[in-house]
C-alpha positions in Angstrom: 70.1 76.3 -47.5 69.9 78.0 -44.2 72.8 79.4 -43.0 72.3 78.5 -39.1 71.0 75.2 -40.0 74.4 73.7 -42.2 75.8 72.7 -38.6 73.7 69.6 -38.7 74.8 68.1 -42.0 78.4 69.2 -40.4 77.2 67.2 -37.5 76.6 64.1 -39.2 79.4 63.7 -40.9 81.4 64.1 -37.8 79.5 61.3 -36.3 80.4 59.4 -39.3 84.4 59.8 -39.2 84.2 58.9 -35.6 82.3 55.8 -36.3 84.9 55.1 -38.9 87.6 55.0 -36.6 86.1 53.6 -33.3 88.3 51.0 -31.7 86.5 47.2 -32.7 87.6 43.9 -32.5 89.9 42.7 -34.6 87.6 39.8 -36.2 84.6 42.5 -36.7 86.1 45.3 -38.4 85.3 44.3 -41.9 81.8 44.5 -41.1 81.8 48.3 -40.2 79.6 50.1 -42.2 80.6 52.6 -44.3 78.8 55.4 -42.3 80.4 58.2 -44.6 79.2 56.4 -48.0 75.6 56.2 -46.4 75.5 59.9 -45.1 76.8 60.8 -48.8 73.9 59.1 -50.3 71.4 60.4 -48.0 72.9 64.0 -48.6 73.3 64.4 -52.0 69.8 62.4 -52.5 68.2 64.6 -50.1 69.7 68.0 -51.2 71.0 67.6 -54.9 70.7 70.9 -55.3 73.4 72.2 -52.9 75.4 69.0 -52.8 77.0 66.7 -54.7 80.3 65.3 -55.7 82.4 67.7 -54.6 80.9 67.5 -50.8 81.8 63.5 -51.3 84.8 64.3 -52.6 85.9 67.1 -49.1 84.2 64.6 -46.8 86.4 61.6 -48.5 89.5 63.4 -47.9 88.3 63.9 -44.6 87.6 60.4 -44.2 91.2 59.8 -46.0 93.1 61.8 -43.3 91.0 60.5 -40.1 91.5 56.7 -40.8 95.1 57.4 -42.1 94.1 55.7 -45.7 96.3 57.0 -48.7 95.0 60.1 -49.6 92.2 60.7 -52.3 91.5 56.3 -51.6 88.1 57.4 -49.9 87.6 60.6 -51.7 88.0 59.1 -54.9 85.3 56.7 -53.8 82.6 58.8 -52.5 82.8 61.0 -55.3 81.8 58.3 -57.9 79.1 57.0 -55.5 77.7 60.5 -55.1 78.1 60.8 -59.1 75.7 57.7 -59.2 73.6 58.9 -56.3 72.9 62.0 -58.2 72.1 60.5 -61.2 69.6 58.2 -60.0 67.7 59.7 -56.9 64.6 61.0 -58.6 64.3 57.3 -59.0 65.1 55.9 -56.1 62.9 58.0 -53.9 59.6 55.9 -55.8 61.9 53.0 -54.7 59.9 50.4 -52.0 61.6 49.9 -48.9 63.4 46.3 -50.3 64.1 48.2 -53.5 65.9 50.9 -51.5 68.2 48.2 -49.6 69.2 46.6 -52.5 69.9 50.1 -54.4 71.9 50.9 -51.1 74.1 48.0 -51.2 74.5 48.3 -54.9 76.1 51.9 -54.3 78.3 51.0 -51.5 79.2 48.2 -53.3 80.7 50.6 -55.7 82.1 52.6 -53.2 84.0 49.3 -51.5 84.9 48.2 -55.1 86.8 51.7 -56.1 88.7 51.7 -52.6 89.8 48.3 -52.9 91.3 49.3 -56.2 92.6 52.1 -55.3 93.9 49.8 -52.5 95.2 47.3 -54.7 96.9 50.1 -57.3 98.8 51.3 -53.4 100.3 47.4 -53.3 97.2 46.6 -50.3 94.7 44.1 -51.9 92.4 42.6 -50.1 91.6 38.6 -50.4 88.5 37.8 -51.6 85.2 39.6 -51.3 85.4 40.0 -47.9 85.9 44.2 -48.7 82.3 43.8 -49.5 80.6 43.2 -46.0 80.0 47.1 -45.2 77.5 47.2 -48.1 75.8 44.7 -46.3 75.7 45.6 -43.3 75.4 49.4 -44.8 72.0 48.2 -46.5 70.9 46.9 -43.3 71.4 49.7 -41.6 70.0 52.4 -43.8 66.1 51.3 -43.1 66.5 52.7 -39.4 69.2 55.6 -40.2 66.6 57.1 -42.6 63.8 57.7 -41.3 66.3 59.2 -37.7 67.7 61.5 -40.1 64.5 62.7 -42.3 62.5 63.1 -38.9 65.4 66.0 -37.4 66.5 67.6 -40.8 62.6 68.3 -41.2 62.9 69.3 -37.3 65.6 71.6 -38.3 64.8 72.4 -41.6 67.8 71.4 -43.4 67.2 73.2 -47.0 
């Protein structure tokens, strides 16, 4: 990888802790998406080579000490989604558009399931399956972060 061009990947994750913590209403904050599980899949799928689960596992605890969550909860989490991420992106790259969404939701699916344990193992469970809605609306956002972040890594030619 290009030495002057690691600022962008630096860059997005940024973005993505902010996002994480940006003030939203009370009733809508269980349908954030997990912006730093997304970026984690798009990285690692997109440069398996340079990164993998330990980036997940630094940008977690980055995540971990932004949002104030017991430490290791997020970094715990993104490093078994990028496990699965690496394991499976030669595949999902032949993946259909549909196929893609679903794979996405499937991995932060995973992601939300080993917080909430994690979460639940601290004494904070949460009711239900309502921890689940950020796949969701993580799967519906990845068809339009995508192609954004494909079109200016190739611009800056993220290696």
């Amino acid at each position: 990888m290009e030495a002057n061009n690691r600022w962008f990947i630096a860059v997005t994750v940024l973005t993505a802790l902010l996002l994480a913590v940006m003030p939203l209403p009370q009733n809508w904050l269980w349908f954030r998406p997990a912006f730093t599980a997304l970026l984690v899949i798009f990285w690692v799928s997109r440069m398996p080579q340079n990164l993998g689960v330990g980036f997940a596992w630094v940008v977690g605890l980055l995540e971990d000490l932004v949002t104030g969550a017991t430490l290791g909860t997020h970094a715990l989490a993104l490093a078994v989604l990028a496990y699965f991420s690496l394991l499976t992106y030669r595949r999902t790259r032949a993946f259909n558009p549909a196929q893609q969404l679903l794979w996405v939701f499937v991995l932060v699916g995973i992601n939300q399931v080993v917080g909430n344990w994690v979460h639940s193992l601290a004494g904070k469970p949460v009711p239900g399956l309502t921890f689940l809605w950020p796949a969701v609306t993580g799967a519906l956002l990845w068809p339009w972060m995508v192609p954004w972040l494909e079109l200016t890594a190739g611009r800056l030619q993220v290696r």
